[in-house]
N, C-alpha and C positions, 0 to 999 in steps of 0.2 A: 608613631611619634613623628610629628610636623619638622621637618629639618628647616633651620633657619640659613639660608646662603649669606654670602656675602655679594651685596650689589655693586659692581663694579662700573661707574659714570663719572670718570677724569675725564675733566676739559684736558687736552693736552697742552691749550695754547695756558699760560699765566696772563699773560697783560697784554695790550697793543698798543704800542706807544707811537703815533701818528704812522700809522700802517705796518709798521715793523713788528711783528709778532716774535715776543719772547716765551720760548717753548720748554717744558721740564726736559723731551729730550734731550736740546743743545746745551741747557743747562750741567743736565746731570755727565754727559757727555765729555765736558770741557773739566766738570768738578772729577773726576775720575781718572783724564790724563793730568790735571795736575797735582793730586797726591802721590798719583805715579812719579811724579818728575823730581817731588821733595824725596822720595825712597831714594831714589834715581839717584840723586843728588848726596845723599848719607852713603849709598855704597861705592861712590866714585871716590869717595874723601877715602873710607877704608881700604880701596884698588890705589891709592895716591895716582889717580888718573887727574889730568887738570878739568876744574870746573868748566872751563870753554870750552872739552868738548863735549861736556854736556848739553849745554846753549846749540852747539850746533846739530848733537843726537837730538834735541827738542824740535826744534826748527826742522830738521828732515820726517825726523818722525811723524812729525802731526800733518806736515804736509802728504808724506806718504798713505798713512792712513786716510785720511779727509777725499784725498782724491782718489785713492786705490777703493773705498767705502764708494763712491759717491758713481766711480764708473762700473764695479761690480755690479750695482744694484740697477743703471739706466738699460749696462747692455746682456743683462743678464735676465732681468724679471722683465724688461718692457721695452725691448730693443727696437719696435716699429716705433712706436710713439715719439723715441727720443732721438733718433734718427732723422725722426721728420722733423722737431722741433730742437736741433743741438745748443741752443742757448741755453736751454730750464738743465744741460746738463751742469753744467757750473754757474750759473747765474741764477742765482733767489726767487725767482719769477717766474710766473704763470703769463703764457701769451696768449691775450682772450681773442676770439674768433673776431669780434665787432673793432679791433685794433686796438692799440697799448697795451699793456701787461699789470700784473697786479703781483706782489710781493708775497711769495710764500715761505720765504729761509728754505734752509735744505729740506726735504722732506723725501726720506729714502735712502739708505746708507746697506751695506751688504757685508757684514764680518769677514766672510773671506775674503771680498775685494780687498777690506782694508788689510789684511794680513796681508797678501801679496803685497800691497801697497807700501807695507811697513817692511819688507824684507827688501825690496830695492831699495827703500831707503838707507837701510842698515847694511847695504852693500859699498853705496855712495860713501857714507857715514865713514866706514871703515878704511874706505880709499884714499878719503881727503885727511882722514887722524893718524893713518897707518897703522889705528888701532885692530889687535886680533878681533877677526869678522867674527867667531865661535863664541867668545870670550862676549862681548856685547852683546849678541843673543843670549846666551845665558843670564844675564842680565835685566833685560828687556824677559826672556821668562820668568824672573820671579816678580816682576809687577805686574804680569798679563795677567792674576785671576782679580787683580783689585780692579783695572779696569775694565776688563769682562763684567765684573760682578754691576759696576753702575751702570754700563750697555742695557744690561737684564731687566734693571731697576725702571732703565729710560724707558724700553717693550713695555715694561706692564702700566705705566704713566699713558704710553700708547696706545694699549689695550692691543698688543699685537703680539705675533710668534705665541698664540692662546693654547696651552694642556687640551687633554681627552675628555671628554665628558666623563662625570663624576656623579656619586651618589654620596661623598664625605662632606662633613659637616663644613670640611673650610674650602669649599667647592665655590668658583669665584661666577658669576653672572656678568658677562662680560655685555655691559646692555647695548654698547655702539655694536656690539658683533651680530648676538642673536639672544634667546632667553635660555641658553641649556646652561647649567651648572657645570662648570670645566676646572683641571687642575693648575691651579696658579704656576704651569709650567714656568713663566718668569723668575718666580720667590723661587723656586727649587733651583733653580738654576744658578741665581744669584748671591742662593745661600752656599751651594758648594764652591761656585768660584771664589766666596771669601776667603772659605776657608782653604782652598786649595794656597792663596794669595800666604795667607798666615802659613800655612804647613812649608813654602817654599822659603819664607822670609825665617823661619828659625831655623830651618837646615842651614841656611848661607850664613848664619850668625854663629853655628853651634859646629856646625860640619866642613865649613868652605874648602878646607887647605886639606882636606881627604878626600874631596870629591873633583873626578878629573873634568878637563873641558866639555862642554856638549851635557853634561850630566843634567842641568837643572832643563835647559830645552826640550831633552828626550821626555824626562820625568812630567813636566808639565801638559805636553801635547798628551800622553798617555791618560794624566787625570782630566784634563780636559774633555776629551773625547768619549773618558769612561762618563764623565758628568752627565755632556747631551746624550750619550745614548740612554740613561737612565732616566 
């Protein structure tokens, strides 16, 4: 019996709008921190924490993330290149050999960078609110698997971070990559961090005032890690 794959050829870019390329990554990216920020926002009202300093967790946050993603990935996966060229590391742009530059938005973000990136923030965060540092990570873990989960989503738009070769029917043909039939490493990945997202957002609705500091942090990095390695 002939197994039918699935053919996997996303454009990544959507549209170009007089050389500015709009990408499902930054897209799905930016849609992912801010359903995060509306949770954010419902559990600060329940914490009766003031809504400013969520404005100002938002504001460190994404900056922490953005540039802890943005340097993980220059000086970690491609440290000669970016080294030699430190503008493409924060600047949108490609510097062509023949002179001037050509606009490519980010392209390259690294998760652990941005974790790191996001725990000075949340260190900052804490300094300037006086808010308990433990107490806001906690926090900040129960929206990590929803935006995890659109991270996932942005890979497979990407055609990147691609599963093992497969012989199952829903085995993905990742055509920018090569022609082997591979497991939608992405979709699994993005479907457990959903669900981790929901399993952590009803303990904190159901269980909050029984479960001590640090609890939802520990818990999450545990599922977390149980996720990728599976």
């Amino acid at each position: 019996m002939r197994v039918i794959y699935i053919h996997w050829n996303i454009d990544p870019e959507i549209l170009n709008i007089f050389g500015v390329s709009i990408r499902y990554y930054s897209l799905l990216f930016v849609f992912g921190l801010i359903l995060s920020i509306f949770i954010l926002r419902w559990i600060f009202k329940k914490e009766n924490i003031a809504v400013e300093n969520l404005e100002i967790l938002s504001l460190y946050g994404f900056i922490g993330i953005l540039v802890g993603a943005r340097l993980g990935h220059c000086l970690f996966y491609e440290p000669t290149y970016y080294l030699a060229n430190p503008l493409e590391i924060f600047l949108p742009i490609k510097l062509l050999q023949e002179g001037g530059f050509k606009y490519t938005g980010y392209q390259g973000l690294a998760s652990h960078g941005g974790a790191l990136g996001l725990i000075i923030a949340l260190i900052l965060y804490s300094r300037k609110t006086k808010q308990p540092l433990i107490s806001t990570i906690d926090f900040i873990a129960i929206v990590a698997g929803l935006s995890a989960g659109f991270i996932r989503l942005a890979n497979l738009m990407n055609s990147e971070i691609i599963g093992m070769p497969t012989t199952r029917p829903w085995g993905f043909i990742f055509e920018r990559i090569d022609n082997i039939p591979r497991h939608p490493a992405q979709l699994y990945e993005a479907i457990a961090y959903f669900l981790i997202f929901i399993a952590m957002l009803t303990l904190y609705k159901t269980k909050r005032d029984k479960l001590g500091n640090g609890f939802f942090f520990g818990l999450v990095l545990v599922l977390i890690f149980t996720a990728r390695f599976f």
